[in-house]
C-alpha positions, 0 to 999 in steps of 0.5 A: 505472427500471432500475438501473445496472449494475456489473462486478465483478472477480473478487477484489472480495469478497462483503460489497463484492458485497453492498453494491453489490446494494442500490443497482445491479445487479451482474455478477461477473465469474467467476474462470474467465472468460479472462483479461480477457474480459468475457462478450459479453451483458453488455458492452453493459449495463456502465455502471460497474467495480467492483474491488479497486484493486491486484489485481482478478482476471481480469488488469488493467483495461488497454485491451483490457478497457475498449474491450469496454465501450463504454458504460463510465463511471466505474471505483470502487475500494475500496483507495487504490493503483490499481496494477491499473488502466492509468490512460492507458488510463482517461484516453484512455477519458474515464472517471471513476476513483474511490478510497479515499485517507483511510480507509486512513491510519490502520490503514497508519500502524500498521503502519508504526509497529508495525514500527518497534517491533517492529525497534527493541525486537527483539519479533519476534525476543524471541518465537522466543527464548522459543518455542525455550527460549533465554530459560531455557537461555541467559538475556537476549537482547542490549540492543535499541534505544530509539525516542525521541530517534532520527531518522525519515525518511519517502518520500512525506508523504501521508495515510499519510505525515502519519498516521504522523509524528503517531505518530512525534512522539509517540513521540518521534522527529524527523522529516523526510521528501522527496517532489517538493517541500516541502508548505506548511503542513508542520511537519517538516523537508524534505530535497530527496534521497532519498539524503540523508534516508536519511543523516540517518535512524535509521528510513527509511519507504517511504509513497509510491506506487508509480509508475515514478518510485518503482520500486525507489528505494530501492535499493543506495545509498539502503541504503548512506546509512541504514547499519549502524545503520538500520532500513527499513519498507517500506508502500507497494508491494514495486516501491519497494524493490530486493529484491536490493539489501535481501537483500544489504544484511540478509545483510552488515549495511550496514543493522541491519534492515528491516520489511515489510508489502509485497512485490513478487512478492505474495503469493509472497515471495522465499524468501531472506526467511524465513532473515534474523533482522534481518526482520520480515515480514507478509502486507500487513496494513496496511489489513486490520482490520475496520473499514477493510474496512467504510470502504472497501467503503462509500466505493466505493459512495458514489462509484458513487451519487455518479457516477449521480446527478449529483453529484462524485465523493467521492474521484476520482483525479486523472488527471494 
């Protein structure tokens, strides 16, 4: 019996290729091809895409893609955010999408937490003090700033938002978040504005997902409210945050600084960035470990078998 057979975006990566081929056969889709166009002897066969979830490669899986493929059935993406992917355009089409929502929780939440830290304790900062020999020339660096006892306010309670108040709690800090509505069974505090939470919140945590709800809601006003002596982490999507509005905010101190491991021009970051001291930046770590890749390669293979034998989806997308 023949096997099913999967498109594969050009910046799916080679182990994901690889773990596919046991279980289906596998078109990649070259980097060259022109954008969005799918080579004419294969649109036929194509039953299932598989793709990295925010950036596929070849341009975004939007209708002009899907309606070369006309026997298109499920769409399977290995990362949690399908930023990459016209979700109306899926819809309409009737096609099944699947994702990785629960293996990214964890290793994003680190990051998030890492950054808190590293903005608090001033250890970013600390290592280009030692690197460029002021620690011995000019001594101490000023007195940085204590975690626990402080106030932590959290934009989108989800899995990365719930993974990240469990370490938050343990370090000390009391937490509140804001999301659409307040969630049954939550033990932290709901604030029902954005505007709101940032005025009650030392550290303010941007984990909601980037819709055109959250684009850029966190802008000059929200920056205003967490004030001077406020920290912003950002490890959603860079589109949540008004990057002119946070630039200017870091330049003239309406908030002590921020941390991010998201950008919205990614991974072309605007310069401006690189000369702010009360910036800590990282090229979208947040889910880049070893074992999470692994996680998440085998989660969108598991959802393609899942589809092709008959069987629920493990991690469907609700297409609301």
């Amino acid at each position: 019996m023949a096997l099913p057979v999967v498109l594969a975006m050009p910046k799916l990566p080679v182990d994901a290729v690889c773990l596919l081929e046991s279980d289906f056969t596998v078109r990649v889709l070259p980097a060259a091809q022109p954008r969005g166009v799918v080579p004419l002897a294969w649109a036929e066969e194509i039953r299932a895409i598989a793709t990295p979830g925010r950036d596929p490669g070849g341009g975004p899986l939007d209708a002009a893609l899907l309606d070369q493929l006309p026997h298109l059935e499920v769409i399977s993406s290995f990362s949690s955010g399908l930023d990459g992917i016209d979700i109306a355009a899926v819809k309409a089409r009737g096609i099944a999408l699947s994702h990785a929502p629960d293996v990214l929780a964890e290793p994003v939440a680190d990051i998030a937490l890492a950054l808190s830290i590293d903005l608090a304790r001033g250890m970013t900062r600390g290592d280009r003090y030692v690197r460029a020999g002021h620690w011995s020339r000019t001594g101490h660096m000023p007195l940085a700033r204590s975690l626990s006892g402080k106030a932590a306010g959290i934009l989108g309670l989800g899995r990365i938002g719930k993974a990240l108040a469990r370490r938050l709690v343990a370090c000390g800090l009391e937490v509140a978040y804001t999301g659409r509505r307040p969630q049954a069974g939550v033990a932290y505090r709901y604030i029902a504005t954005l505007l709101d939470l940032a005025r009650e919140s030392d550290f303010l945590f941007c984990c909601c997902p980037a819709t055109s709800e959250t684009r850029r809601i966190v802008d000059a006003s929200v920056l205003q409210a967490l004030g001077p002596d406020g920290f912003l982490v950002n490890v959603s999507r860079g589109a949540v945050v008004d990057e002119e509005a946070l630039i200017q905010a870091l330049r003239d101190g309406t908030i002590a600084g921020a941390g991010l491991d998201v950008c919205e021009n990614e991974p072309d970051a605007d310069p401006r960035f690189f000369v702010l001291d009360n910036l800590v930046i990282l090229p979208h770590l947040g889910a880049s470990t070893v074992e999470a890749r692994v996680q998440m390669f085998e989660v969108m293979r598991d959802n393609l078998r899942l589809h092709f034998s008959g069987q629920p989806l493990r991690d469907p997308y609700t297409l609301s």
